[in-house]
N, C-alpha and C positions, 0 to 999 in steps of 0.2 A: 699703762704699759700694754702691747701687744701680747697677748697669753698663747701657749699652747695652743688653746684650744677656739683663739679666734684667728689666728696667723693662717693659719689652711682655708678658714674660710675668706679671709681678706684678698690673700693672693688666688686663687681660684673668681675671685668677681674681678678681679684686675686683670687677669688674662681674658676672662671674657669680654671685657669693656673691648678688645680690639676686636673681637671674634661677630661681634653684637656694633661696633663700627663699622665695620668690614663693607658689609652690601652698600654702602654707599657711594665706596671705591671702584667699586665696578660697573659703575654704572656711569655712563658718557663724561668721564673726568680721564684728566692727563696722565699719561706713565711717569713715574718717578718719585722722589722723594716727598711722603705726605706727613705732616707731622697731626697729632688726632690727641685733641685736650678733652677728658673726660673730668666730670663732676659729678658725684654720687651725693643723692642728698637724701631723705625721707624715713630714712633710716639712722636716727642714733646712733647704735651701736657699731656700723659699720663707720660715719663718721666722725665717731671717737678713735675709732683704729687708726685712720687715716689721718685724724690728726698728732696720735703718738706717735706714729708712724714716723712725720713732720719735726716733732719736737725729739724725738732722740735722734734724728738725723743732723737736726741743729744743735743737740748739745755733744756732738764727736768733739772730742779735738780735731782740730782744723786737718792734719795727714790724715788720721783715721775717714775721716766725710769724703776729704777727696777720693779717698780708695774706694769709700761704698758709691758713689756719683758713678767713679771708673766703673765697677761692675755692672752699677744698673746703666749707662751708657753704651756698654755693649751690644745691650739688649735694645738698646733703640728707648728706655723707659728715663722719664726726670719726673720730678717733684717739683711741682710752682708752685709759691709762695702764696696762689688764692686757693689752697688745696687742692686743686686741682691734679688729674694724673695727664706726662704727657708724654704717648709712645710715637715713636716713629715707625713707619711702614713702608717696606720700598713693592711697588706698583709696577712690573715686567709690563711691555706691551703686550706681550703676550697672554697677561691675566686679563687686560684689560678687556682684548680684542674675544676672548673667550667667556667675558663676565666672570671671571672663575674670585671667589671670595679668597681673601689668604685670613689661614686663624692662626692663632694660639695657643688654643684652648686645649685642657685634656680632660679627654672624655667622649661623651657623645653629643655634639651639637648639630644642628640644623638651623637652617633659616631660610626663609623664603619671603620675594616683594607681593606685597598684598594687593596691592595699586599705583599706580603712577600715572600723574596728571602733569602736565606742566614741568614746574621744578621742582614739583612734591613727590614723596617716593614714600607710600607706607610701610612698612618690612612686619612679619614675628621674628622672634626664635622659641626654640624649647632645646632645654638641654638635660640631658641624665648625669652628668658629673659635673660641677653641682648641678640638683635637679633646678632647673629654673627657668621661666620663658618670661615672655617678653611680649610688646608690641612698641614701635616708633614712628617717628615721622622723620623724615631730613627732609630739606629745605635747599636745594644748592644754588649758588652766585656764579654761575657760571661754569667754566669745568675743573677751577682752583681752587673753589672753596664750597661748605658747605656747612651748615647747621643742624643738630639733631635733637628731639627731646623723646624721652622713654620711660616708659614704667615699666619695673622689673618685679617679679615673684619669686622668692626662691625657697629654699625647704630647711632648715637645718633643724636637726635635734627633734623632727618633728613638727617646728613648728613654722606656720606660712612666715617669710620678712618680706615686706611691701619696699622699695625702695625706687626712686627717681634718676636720670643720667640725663645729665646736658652734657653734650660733646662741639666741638668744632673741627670742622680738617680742614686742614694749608694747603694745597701744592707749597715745597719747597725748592725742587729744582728736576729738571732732570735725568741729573745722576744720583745715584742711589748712597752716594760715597761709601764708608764702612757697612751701611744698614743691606744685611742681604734678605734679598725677598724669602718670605716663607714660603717650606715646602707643603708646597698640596697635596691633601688626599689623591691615591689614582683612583681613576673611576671604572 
């Protein structure tokens, strides 16, 4: 079961998994509906959460699941069944044409493209709530899709957790349908 005391930290790397996607969006891909499958691995105890997570969402009664699906659906967030997390993101030309990242995250984050060659894009981040940074690589197919893998570092209790992320993003379409773009930082 998800506890107190690991629920704050589960949801806190699940907002970043979009914040920590993100540079990849802005970067010579389409405006519109992206849908971004994140997979967190290397870390046990974060996918022990993410699997209770899974399994008391499967043991709702049937109304009750729909109603938690509808909430996190709002949100542009689902649950696949390879444990996987998968949010949607809607991508304004506007962010596009400006590179502007859209987050989630609360706190303090940052990220920046380390290099880019080709259809390779290196990125970091470092963040202060949770403390945690990063380095990745994406890999993009064109301007609709693209592949990610990441090692992540984060802090809790004191103590370093080491953990991995594969990601992938779609283009879906380009309308954003329900999913409104995140608002950005002004600068």
């Amino acid at each position: 079961m998800i506890t107190k005391r690991t629920r704050p930290h589960a949801l806190a790397i699940l907002t970043l998994l979009v914040a920590i996607s993100a540079p990849a969006l802005a970067q010579s891909v389409l405006p519109g509906l992206w849908a971004i499958e994140n997979k967190v691995g290397g870390n046990p105890e974060m996918e022990k959460a993410m699997a209770q997570m899974q399994a008391q969402l499967a043991a709702m009664p049937p109304a009750q699941r729909k109603q938690m699906e509808a909430i996190m659906g709002k949100s542009g967030v689902s649950m696949a069944s390879s444990g996987a997390m998968s949010v949607k993101v809607c991508m304004t030309a506007e962010m596009v044409e400006r590179q502007q990242l859209p987050t989630r995250t609360q706190g303090d984050c940052t990220s920046k493209i380390d290099s880019r060659s080709g259809n390779t894009l290196k990125i970091s981040f470092t963040c202060s709530n949770p403390v945690s940074s990063g380095q990745g690589i994406y890999t993009f197919d064109g301007d609709k899709a693209y592949t990610m893998k990441m090692a992540i570092k984060s802090q809790e209790g004191g103590q370093t957790r080491n953990m991995t992320m594969d990601a992938k993003g779609q283009w879906l379409s380009a309308d954003c349908g329900s999913v409104k773009p995140v608002t950005l930082p002004t600068q």
